[in-house]
ZABASE-279591 format. One record per residue (C-alpha): residue in three letters; x negated, y, z. Coordinates in Angstrom, 3 decimals, always signed. Each point is the difference from the previous one (the first is absolute). Layout:
BEGIN
ALA / X / Y / Z
...
END
This chain:
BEGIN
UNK / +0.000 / +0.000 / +0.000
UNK / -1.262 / +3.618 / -0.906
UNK / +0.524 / +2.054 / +2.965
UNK / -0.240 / +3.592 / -0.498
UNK / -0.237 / +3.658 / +2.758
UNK / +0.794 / +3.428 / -1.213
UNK / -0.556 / +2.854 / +2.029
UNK / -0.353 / +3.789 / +0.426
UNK / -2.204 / +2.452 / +0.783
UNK / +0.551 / +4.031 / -0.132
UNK / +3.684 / -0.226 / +0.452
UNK / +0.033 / +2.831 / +2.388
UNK / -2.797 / +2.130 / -1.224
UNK / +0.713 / +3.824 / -1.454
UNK / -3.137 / -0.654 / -2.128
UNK / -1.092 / -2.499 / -2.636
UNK / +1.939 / -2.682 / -1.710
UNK / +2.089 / -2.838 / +2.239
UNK / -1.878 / -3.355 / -1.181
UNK / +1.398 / -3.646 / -0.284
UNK / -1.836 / -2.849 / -0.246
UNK / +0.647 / -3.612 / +0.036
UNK / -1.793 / -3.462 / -0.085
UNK / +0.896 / -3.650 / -0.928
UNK / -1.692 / -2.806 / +1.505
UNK / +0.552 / -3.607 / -0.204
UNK / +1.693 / -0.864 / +3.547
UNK / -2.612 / -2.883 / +0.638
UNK / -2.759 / +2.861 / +0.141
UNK / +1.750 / +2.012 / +2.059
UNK / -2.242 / -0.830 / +2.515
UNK / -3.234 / +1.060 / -1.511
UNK / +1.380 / +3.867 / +0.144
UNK / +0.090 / -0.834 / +3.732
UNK / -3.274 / -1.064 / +0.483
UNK / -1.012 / +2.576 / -2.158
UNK / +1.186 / +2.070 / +2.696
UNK / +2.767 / +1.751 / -1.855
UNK / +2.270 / +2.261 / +2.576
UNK / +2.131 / +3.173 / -0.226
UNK / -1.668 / +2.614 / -1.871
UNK / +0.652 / +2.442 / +3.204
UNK / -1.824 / -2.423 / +2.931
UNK / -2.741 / -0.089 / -2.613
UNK / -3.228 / +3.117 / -0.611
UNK / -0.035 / +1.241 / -3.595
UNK / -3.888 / -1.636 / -0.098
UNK / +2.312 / -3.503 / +1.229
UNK / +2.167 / +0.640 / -2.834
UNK / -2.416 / +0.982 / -2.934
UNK / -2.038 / -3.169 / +1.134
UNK / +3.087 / -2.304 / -0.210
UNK / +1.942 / +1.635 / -3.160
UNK / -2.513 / -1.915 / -2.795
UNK / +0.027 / -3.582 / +2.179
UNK / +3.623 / +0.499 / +0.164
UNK / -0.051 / +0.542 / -3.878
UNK / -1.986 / -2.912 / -0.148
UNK / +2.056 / -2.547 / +1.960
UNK / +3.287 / +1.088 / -1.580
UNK / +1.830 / -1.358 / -3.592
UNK / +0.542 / +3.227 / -0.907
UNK / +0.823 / +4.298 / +1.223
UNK / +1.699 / +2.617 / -0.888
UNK / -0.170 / +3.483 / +0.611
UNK / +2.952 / +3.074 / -0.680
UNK / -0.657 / +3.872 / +1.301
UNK / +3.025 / +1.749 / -0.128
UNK / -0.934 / +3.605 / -0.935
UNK / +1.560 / +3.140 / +2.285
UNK / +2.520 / +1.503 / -2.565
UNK / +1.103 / -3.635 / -0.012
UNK / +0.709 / +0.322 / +3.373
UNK / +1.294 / +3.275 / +0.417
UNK / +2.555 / -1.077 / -2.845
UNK / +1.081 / -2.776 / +2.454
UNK / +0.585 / +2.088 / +3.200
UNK / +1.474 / +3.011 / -1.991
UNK / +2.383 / -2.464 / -1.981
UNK / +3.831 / +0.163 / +1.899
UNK / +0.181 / -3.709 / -1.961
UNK / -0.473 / -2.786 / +2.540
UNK / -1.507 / -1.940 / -2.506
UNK / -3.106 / +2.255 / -0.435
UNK / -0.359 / +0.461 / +3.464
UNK / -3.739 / -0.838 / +1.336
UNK / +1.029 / -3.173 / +1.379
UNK / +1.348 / -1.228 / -3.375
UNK / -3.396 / +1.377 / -1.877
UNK / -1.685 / -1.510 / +2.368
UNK / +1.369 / -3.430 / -0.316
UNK / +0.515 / +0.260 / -3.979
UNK / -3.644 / +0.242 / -0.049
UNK / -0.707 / -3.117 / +2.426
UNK / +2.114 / -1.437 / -2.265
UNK / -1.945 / +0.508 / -3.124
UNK / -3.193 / -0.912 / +2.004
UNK / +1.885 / -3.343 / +0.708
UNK / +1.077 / -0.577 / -3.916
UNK / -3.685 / +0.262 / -0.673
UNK / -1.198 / -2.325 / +2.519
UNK / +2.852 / -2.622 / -0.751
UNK / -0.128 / -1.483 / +3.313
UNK / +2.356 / -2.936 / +1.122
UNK / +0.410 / +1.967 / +2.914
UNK / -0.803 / +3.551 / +1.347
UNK / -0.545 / +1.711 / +3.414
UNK / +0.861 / +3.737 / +0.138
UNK / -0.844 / +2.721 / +2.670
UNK / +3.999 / +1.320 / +0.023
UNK / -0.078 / +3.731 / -0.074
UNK / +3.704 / +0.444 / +0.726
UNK / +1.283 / -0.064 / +3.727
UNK / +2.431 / -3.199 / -1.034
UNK / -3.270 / -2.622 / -1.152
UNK / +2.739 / -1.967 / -1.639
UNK / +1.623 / +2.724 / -2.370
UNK / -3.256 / +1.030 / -0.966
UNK / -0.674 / -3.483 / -1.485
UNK / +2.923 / +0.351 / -1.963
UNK / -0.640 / +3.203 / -1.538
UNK / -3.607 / -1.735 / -0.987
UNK / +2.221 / -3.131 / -1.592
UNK / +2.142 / +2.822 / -1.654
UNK / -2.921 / +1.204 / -2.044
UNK / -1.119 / -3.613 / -0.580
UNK / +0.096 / -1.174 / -3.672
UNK / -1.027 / -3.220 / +0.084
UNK / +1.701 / -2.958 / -1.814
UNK / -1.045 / -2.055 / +3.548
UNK / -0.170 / +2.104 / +2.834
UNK / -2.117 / -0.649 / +3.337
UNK / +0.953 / -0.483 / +2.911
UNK / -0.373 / +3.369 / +1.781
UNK / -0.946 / +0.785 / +3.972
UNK / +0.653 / +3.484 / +0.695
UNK / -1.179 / +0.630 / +4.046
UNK / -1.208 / +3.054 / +2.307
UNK / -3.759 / -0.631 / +1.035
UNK / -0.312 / -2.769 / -2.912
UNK / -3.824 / +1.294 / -0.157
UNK / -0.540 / -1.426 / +3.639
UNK / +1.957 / -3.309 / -0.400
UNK / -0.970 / -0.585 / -3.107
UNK / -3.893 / -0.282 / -1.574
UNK / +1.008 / +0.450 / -3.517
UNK / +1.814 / +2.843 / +0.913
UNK / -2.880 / +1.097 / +1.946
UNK / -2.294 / -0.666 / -3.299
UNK / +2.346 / +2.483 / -1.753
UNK / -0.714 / +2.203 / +2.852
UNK / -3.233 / +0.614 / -0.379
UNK / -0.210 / -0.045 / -3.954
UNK / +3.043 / +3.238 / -0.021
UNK / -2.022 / +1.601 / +2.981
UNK / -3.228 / -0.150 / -2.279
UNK / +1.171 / +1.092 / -2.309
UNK / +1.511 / +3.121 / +1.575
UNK / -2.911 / +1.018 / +1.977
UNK / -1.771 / -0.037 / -3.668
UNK / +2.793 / +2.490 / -1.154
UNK / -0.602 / +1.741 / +2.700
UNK / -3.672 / +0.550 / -0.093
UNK / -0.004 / +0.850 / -3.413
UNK / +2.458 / +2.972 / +0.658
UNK / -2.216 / +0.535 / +2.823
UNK / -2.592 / +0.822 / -2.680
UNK / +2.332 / +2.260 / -1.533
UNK / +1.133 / +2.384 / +2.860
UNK / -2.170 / -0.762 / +3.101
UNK / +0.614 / -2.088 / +2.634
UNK / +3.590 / +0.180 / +1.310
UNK / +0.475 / -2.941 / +2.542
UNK / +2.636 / -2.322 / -0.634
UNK / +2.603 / +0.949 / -2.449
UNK / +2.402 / -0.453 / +2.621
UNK / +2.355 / +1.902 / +1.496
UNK / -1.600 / +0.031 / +3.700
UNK / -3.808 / +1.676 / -1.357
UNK / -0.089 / +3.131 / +0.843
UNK / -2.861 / +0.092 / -2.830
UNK / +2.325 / -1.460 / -2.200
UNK / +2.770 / +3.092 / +0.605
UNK / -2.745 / +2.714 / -0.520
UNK / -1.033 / -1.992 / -3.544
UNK / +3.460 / +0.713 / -0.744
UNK / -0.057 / +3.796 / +0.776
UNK / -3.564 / +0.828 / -1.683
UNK / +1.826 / -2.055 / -3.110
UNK / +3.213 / +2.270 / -0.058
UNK / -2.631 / +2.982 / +0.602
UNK / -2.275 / -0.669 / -3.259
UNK / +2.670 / -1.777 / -1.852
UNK / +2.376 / +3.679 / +0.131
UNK / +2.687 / -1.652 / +1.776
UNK / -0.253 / -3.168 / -2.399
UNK / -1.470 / -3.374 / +1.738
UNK / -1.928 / -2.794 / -1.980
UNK / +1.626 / -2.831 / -1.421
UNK / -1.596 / -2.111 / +3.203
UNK / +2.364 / +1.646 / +2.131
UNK / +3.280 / -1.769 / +0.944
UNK / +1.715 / +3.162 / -0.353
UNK / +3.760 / -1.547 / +1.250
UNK / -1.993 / -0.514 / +3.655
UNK / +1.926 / +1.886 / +2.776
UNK / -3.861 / +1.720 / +0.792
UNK / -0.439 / +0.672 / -3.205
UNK / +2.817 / +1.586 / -0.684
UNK / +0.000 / +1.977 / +3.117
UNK / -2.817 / +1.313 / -1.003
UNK / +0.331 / +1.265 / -3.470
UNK / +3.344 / +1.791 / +1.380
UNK / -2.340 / +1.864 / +2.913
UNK / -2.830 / +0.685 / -3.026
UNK / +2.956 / +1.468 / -2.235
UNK / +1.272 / +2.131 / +3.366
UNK / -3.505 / +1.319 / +0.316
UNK / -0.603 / +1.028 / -3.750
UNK / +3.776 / +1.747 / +0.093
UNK / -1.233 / +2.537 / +2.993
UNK / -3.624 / +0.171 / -1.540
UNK / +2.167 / +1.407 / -3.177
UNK / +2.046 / +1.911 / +2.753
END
């Protein structure tokens, strides 16, 4: 049996692209990502996860990786249709992860506060003449290792994206919501950019938002 873990990582983030990734492994080696000492990607260092991400490459049949661009996003939140919602992006895209992995059977990180309804929306999206078997749970990186494996390979990848806008515009912490280095980014960004931000900017984030409205305030009583 092909057993296959999709997971997440940026979800929350005001900057940089939300990233999926997934992994199919036959269920007999299972094991090896164990001993390979495969664990959530958040108990784990980023030097931990660098050093695993190419022996997890290694062990498994086969990856695959999706980054969801910001304007994708903001479409989502900003959309009053349920079905574009972040939740449903967010699952369409595990979904097409899972179509390319083909597993017999797939173990999701559920995004949505009901685990179960979030598996649906995933089997919504599915096109597949023979579907798998889907296990949508809360915490399915900790109770399950190819979850886990998927982990690590989505949180790779979006430290990468990170550090290469880091490049860019300096370093700004995070990219989440909770750095206050990640907030001042975002005013020095609506400063140079004349009240416009980048296209790395999730500009449908409450934060964000907030503070375009308090930049556009500000240039009004400059202008008097």
């Amino acid at each position: 049996m092909l057993v296959a873990g999709v997971d997440e990582a940026g979800r929350g983030c005001v900057i940089g692209p939300l990233v999926v990734a997934g992994v199919v492994v036959l269920e007999e080696n299972l094991h090896l990502l164990l001993e390979l000492g495969v664990n959530d990607s958040k108990k784990l260092s980023a030097k931990k996860r660098e050093a695993l991400y190419p022996e997890i490459l290694r062990l498994v049949k086969s990856h695959h990786i999706i980054k969801v661009p910001p304007y994708l996003i903001d479409r989502a939140v900003k959309s009053t249709r349920t079905l574009y919602k972040l939740n449903h992006l967010e699952a369409h895209t595990m979904a097409k992860v899972i179509q390319e992995l083909d597993p017999d059977k797939a173990f999701v990180d559920a995004a949505d506060v009901i685990p179960q309804r979030f598996g649906e929306y995933i089997k919504e999206s599915l096109t597949m003449p023979k579907q798998p078997i889907i296990v949508s749970e809360h915490k399915a990186d900790m109770n399950y290792t190819v979850v886990a494996a998927a982990s690590i390979i989505a949180k790779v990848e979006r430290d990468g994206e990170i550090a290469r806008l880091q490049e860019k515009y300096g370093d700004f912490g995070s990219g989440y919501l909770g750095d206050k280095r990640t907030f001042d980014l975002l005013r020095r960004l609506l400063a140079e950019g004349h009240g416009v931000y980048p296209s790395c900017v999730r500009k449908s984030w409450e934060p964000a938002r907030r503070l375009y409205a308090e930049y556009g305030l500000a240039q009004k009583k400059l202008l008097g």
